[in-house]
TINU-748355 format. One record per residue (C-alpha): x, y, z; residue number from 1. Coordinates in nm, 3 decimals, padded with zeros to 5 digits. Last residue first. Layout:
px,py,pz,pos
X,Y,Z,NUM
...
This chain:
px,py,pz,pos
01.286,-01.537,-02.973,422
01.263,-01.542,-02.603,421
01.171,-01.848,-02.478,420
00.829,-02.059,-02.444,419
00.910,-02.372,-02.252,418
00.688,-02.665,-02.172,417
00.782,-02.978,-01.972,416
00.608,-03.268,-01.954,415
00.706,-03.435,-01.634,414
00.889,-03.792,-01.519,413
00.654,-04.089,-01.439,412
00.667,-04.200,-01.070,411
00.547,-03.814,-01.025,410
00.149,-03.898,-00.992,409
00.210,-04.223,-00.858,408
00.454,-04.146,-00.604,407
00.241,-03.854,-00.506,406
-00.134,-04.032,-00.471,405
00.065,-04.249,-00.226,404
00.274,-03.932,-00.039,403
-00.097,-03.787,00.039,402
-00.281,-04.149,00.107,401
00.014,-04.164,00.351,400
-00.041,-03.837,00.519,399
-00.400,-03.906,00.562,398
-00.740,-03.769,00.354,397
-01.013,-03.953,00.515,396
-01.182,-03.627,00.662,395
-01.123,-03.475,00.346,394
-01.362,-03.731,00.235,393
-01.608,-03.657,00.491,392
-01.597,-03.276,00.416,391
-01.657,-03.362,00.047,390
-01.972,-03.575,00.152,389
-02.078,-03.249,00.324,388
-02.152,-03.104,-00.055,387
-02.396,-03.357,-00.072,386
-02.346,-03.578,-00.368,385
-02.469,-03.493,-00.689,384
-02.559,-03.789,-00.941,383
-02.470,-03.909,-01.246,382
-02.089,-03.905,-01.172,381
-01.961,-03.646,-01.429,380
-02.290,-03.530,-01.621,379
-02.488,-03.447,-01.323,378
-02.143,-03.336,-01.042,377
-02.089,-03.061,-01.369,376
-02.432,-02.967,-01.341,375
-02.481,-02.946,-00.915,374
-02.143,-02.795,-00.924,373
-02.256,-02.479,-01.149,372
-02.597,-02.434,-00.973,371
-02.368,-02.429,-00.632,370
-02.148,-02.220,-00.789,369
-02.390,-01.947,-00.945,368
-02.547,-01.951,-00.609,367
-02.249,-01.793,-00.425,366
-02.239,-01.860,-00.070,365
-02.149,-02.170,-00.116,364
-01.812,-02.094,-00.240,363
-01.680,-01.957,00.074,362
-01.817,-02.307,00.221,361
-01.618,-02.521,-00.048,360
-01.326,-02.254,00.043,359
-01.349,-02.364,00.389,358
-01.319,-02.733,00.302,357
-01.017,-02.682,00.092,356
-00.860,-02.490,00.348,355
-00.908,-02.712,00.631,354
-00.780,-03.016,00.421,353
-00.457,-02.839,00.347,352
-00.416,-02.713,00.713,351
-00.467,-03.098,00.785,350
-00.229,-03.217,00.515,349
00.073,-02.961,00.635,348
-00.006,-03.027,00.998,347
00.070,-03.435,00.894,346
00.415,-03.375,00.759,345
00.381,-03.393,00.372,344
00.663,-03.705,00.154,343
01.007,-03.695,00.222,342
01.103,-03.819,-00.084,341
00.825,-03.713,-00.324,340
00.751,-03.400,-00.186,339
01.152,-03.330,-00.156,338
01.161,-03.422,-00.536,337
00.916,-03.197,-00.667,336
01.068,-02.902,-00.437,335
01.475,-02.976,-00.563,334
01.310,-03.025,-00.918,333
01.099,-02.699,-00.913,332
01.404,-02.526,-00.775,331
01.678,-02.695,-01.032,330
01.375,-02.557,-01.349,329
01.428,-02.198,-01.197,328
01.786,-02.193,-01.175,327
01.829,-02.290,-01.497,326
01.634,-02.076,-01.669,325
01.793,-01.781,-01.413,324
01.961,-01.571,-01.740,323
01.635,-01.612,-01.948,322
01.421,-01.355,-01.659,321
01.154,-01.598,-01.493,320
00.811,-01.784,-01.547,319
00.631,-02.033,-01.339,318
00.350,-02.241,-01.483,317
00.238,-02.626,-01.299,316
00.023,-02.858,-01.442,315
-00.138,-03.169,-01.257,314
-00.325,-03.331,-01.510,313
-00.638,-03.596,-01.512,312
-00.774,-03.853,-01.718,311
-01.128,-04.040,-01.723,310
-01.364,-03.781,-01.687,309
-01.184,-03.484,-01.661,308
-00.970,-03.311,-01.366,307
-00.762,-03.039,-01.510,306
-00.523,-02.962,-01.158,305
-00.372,-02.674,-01.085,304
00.011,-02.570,-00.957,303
00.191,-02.212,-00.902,302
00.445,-01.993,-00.959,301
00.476,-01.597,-01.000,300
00.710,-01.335,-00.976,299
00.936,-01.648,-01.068,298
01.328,-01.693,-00.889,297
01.273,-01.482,-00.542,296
01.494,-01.740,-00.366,295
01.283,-01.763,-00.047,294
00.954,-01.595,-00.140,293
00.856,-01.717,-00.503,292
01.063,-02.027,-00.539,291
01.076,-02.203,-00.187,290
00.770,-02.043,-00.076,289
00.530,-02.046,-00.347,288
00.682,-02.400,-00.465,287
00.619,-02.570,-00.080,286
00.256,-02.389,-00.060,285
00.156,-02.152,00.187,284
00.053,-01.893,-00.078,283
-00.167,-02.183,-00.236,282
-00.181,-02.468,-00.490,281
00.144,-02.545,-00.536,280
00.281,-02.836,-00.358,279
00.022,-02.837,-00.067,278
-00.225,-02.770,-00.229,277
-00.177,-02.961,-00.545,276
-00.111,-03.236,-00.291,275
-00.453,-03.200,-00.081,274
-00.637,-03.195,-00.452,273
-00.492,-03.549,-00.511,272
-00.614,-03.639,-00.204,271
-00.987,-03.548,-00.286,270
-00.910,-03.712,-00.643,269
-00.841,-04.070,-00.506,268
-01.168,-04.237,-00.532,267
-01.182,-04.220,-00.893,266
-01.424,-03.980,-01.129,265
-01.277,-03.635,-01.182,264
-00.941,-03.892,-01.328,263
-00.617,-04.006,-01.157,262
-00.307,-03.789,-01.234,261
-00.119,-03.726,-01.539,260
00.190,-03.491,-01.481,259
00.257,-03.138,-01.616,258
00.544,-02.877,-01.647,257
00.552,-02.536,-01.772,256
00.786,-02.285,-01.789,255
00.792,-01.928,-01.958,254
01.104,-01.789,-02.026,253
01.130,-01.383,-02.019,252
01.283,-01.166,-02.248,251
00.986,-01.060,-02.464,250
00.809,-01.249,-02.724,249
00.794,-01.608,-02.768,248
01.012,-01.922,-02.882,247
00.878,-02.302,-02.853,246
01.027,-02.572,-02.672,245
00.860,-02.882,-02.618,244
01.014,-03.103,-02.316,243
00.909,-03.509,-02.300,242
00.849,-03.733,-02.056,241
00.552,-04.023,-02.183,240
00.190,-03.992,-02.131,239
-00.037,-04.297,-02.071,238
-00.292,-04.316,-02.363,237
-00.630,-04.133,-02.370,236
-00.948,-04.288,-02.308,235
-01.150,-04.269,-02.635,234
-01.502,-04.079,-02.556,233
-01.873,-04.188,-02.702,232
-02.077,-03.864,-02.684,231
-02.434,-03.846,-02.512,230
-02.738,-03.955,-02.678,229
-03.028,-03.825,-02.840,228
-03.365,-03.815,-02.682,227
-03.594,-03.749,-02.985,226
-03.858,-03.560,-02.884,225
-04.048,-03.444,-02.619,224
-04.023,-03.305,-02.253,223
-03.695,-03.084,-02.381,222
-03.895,-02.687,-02.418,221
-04.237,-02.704,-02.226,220
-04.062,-02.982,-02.023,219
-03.806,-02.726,-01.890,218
-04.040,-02.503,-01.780,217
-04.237,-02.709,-01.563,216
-03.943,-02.867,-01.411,215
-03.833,-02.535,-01.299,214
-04.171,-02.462,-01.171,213
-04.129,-02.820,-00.968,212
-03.855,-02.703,-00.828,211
-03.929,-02.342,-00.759,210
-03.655,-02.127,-00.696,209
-03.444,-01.887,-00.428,208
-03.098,-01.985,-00.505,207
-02.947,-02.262,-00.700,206
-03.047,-02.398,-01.080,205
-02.946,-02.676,-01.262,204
-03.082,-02.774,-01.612,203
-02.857,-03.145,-01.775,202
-02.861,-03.157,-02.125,201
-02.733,-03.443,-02.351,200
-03.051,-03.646,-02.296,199
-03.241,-03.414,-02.325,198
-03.099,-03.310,-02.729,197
-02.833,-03.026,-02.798,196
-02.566,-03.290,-02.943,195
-02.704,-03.382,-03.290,194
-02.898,-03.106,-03.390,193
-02.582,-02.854,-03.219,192
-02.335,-02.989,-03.427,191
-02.515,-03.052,-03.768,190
-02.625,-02.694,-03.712,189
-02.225,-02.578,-03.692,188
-02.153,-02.821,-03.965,187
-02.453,-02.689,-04.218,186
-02.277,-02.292,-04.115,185
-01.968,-02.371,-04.205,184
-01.631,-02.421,-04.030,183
-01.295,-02.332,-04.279,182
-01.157,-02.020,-04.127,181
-01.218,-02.181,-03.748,180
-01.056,-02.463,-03.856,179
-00.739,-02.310,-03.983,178
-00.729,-02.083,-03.684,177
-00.668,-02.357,-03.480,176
-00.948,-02.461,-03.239,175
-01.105,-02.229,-02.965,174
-01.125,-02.542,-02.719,173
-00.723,-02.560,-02.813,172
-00.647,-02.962,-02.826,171
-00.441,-03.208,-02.641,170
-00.826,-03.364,-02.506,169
-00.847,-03.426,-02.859,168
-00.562,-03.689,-02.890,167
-00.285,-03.698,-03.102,166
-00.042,-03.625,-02.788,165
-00.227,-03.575,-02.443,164
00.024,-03.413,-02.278,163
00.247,-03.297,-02.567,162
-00.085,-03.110,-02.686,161
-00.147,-02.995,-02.338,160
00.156,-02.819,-02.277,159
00.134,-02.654,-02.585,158
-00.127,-02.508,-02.499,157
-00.006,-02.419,-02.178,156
00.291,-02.274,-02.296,155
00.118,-02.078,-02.577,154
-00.098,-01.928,-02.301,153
00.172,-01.846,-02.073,152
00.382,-01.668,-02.358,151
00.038,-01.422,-02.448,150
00.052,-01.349,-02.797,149
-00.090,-01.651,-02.917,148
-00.352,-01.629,-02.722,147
-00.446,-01.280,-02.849,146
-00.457,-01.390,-03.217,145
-00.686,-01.692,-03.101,144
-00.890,-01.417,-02.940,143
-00.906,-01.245,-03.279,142
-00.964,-01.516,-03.461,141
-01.283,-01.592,-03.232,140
-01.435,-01.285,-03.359,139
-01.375,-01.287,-03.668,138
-01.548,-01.627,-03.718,137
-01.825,-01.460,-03.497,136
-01.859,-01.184,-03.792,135
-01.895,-01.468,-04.039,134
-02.137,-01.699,-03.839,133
-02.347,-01.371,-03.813,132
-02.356,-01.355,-04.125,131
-02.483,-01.725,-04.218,130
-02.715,-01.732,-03.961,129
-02.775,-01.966,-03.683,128
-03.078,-01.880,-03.636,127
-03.079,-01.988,-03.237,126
-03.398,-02.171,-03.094,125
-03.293,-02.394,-02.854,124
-02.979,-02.270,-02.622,123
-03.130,-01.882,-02.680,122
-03.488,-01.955,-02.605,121
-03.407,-02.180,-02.312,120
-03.211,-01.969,-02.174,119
-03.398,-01.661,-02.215,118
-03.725,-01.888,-02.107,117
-03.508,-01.967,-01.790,116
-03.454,-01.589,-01.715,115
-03.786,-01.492,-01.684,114
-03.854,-01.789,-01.458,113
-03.553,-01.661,-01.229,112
-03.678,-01.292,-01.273,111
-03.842,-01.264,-00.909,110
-03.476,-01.438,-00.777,109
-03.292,-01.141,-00.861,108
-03.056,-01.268,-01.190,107
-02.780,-01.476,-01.265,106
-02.781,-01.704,-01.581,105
-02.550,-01.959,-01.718,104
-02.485,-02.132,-02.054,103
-02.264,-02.437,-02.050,102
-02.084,-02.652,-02.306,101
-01.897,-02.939,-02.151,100
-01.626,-03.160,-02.216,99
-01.297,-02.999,-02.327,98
-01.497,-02.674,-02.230,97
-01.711,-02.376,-02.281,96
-01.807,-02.080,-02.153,95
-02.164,-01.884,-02.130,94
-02.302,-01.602,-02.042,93
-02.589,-01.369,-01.888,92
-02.564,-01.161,-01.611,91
-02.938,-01.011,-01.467,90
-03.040,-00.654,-01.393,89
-03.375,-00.748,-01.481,88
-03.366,-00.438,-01.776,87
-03.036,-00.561,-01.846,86
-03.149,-00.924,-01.940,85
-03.403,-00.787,-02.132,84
-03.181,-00.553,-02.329,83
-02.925,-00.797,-02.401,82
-03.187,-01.035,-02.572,81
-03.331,-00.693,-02.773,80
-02.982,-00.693,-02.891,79
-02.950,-01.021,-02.973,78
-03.285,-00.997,-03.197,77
-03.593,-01.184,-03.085,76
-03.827,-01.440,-03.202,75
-03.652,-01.574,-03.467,74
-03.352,-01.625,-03.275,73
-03.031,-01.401,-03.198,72
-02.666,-01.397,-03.185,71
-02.623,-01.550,-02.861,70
-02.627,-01.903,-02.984,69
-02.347,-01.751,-03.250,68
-02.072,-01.734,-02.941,67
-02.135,-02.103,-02.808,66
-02.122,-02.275,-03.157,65
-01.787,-02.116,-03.208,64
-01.699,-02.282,-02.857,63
-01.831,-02.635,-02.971,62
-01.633,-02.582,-03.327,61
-01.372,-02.509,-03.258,60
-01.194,-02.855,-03.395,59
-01.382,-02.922,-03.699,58
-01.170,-03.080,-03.901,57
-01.018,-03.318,-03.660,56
-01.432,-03.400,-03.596,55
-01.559,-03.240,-03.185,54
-01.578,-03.477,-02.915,53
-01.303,-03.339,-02.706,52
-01.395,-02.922,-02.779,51
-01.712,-02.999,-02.520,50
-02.041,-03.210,-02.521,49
-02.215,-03.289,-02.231,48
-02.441,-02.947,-02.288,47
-02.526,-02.798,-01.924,46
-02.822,-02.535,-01.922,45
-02.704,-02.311,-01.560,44
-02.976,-02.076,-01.362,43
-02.918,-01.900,-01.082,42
-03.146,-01.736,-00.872,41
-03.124,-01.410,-00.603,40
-03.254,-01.285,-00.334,39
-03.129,-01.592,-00.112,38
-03.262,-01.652,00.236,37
-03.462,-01.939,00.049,36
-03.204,-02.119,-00.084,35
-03.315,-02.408,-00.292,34
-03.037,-02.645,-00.494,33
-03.190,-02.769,-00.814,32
-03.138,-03.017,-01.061,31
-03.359,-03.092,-01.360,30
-03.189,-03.378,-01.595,29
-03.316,-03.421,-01.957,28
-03.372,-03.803,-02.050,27
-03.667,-03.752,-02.269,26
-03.926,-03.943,-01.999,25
-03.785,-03.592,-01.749,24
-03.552,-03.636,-01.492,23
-03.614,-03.478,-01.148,22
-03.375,-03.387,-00.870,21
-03.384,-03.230,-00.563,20
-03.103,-03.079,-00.315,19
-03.185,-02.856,-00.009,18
-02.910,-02.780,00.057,17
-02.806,-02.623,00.400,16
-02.401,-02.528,00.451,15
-02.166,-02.776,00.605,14
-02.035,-02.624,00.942,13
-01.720,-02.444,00.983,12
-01.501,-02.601,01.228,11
-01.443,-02.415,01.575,10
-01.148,-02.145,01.576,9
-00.948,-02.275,01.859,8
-00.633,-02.436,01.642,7
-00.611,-02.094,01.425,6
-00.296,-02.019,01.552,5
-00.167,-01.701,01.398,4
-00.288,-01.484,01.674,3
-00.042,-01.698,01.904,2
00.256,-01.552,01.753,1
């Protein structure tokens, strides 16, 4: 079995940034990550606002604001958008969060400047119009309509709203369809004039770039103006053990289970991410085996974590046939409770740590996610460490701060989320 030790295989080295950062007298953020073997640029526009700082009324309204900013400006039609993005060969899209709004661009690095005036053009200078508001509206019904048809998506969902109860970060980023139905097109503007200003917006870009071009760009469009601000977020409360039971289609019960955990922002995230590793985060992990392997219970089981800026989840999904329900939930237990008890041996952590580092370096070879980190590092933390400050805090990662960050996490018994056949 020696081919399976991986002992000898030297430690992957921390990939070359070339980091620099500019903020403009408005308060917009330029950051960029220069890659000059690259042929190709990416280009994210970061909008610190996200489905948590929407009104109760208007819950949807950040992600319905997302689809209409492709719909078209006065300068050119959506389609004629698509076209020039297709006659670069470039990707163009956007998602959007609990706490961030963010429109992305990959193209050959000879387009990258091409690219940013799309952005720009589209983030800035959207109609907004009244029919095309309408035909999103549809739109975004229909993938509620989906959602709700899916039994690990209603779990989750309402996972989160027992989570976080009667706050926003409980809610759907698409909304409920009774928002979505009511939104009109004066709140939609009143949205984006308040929340798409430089000080809100962070530009990153990785790959083959100019800097100071960048920079250039950017001030043409968010040098001037009223600065804005960025939104003023309630903490949630603590959460308190509860089960939620809802009933879904088909014969099979979905479960799903969460814990708070530390926020994005404290010191003990990088161990945090060890434990979801080890617990559930991988094909190695303690659930995958026990559950998925040795007692063939759930086709599929598994853990995350939903890291924000001051709370945190560890959520776990598994689903099974309704006649081993039970059997299912007693394996999760018996697993949770051996992590807790008897706590990671130390070749567990370190085969944890060297995994999480080598998929950091996996990850670096894609410029979308090192524009991506360098926007989401911007708005979390202020700043963007060096992506070898992750391998130095792995470094730190011990068996103890492993079993600490666990009896915290699980000293508080889970949220649990079924969906059953109905």
């Amino acid at each position: 079995m020696d081919f399976l030790d991986a002992g000898s295989i030297p430690g992957v080295s921390s990939p070359l940034e070339r980091l620099r950062r500019t903020q403009l007298d408005s308060g917009v953020v330029v950051h960029t990550d220069t890659v000059e073997h690259s042929r190709t640029a990416a280009i994210c526009v970061f909008i610190g606002v996200g489905a948590r700082d929407e009104p109760d009324p208007d819950q949807g309204v950040s992600h319905l604001l997302e689809h209409l900013l492709f719909k078209g400006t006065a300068e050119a039609s959506a389609s004629a958008i698509a076209a020039a993005m297709d006659q670069v060969g470039g990707e163009l899209n956007a998602y959007t969060t609990s706490e961030f709004t963010v429109f992305h661009v990959r193209v050959p690095a000879t387009a990258a400047d091409f690219a940013l005036r799309i952005l720009i053009e589209v983030v800035s200078r959207a109609s907004l119009r009244a029919e095309d508001l309408d035909a999103e509206r549809l739109v975004v019904l229909e993938e509620l309509a989906v959602a709700l048809d899916d039994p690990e998506d209603v779990a989750a969902v309402k996972l989160f709203e027992a989570v976080f109860p009667g706050h926003p970060l409980g809610r759907e980023v698409l909304g409920t369809s009774e928002s979505i139905e009511s939104i009109e097109r004066d709140v939609v503007a009143g949205f984006r004039d308040r929340w798409y200003r430089p000080a809100n917006i962070v530009v990153a870009a990785a790959g083959r770039i100019d800097h100071d071009a960048i920079v250039g760009r950017v001030a043409g469009a968010w040098g001037h103006g009223e600065p804005g601000s960025r939104p003023e977020r309630i903490v949630p409360g603590p959460a308190v053990a509860t089960t939620v039971e809802e009933c879904g289609p088909g014969d099979v019960v979905q479960l799903a289970q969460a814990w708070r955990t530390c926020s994005a922002r404290h010191d003990d995230r990088v161990s945090l991410s060890v434990l979801n590793h080890l617990l559930g985060g991988a094909p190695s992990s303690r659930l995958f085996q026990t559950v998925r392997e040795e007692r063939s219970l759930s086709y599929s089981i598994g853990t995350s974590l939903s890291l924000y800026s001051d709370a945190g989840v560890l959520s776990l999904q598994g689903s099974t046939g309704s006649a081993r329900h039970s059997e299912l939930a007693d394996a999760v237990d018996e697993v949770v409770g051996g992590f807790v008890s008897e706590g990671p041996e130390e070749e567990e952590v370190d085969r944890a740590c060297r995994s999480l580092w080598a998929g950091a370096v996996l990850a670096f070879e894609d410029v979308g996610a090192r524009a991506g980190r360098l926007g989401g590092a911007e708005l979390l933390h202020g700043s963007v460490a060096p992506v070898a400050d992750f391998r130095d805090r792995l470094d730190q990662v011990t068996v103890d701060s492993v079993r600490q960050v666990a009896a915290e996490v699980f000293s508080v018994g889970p949220v649990t989320s079924l969906v059953v056949p109905g």
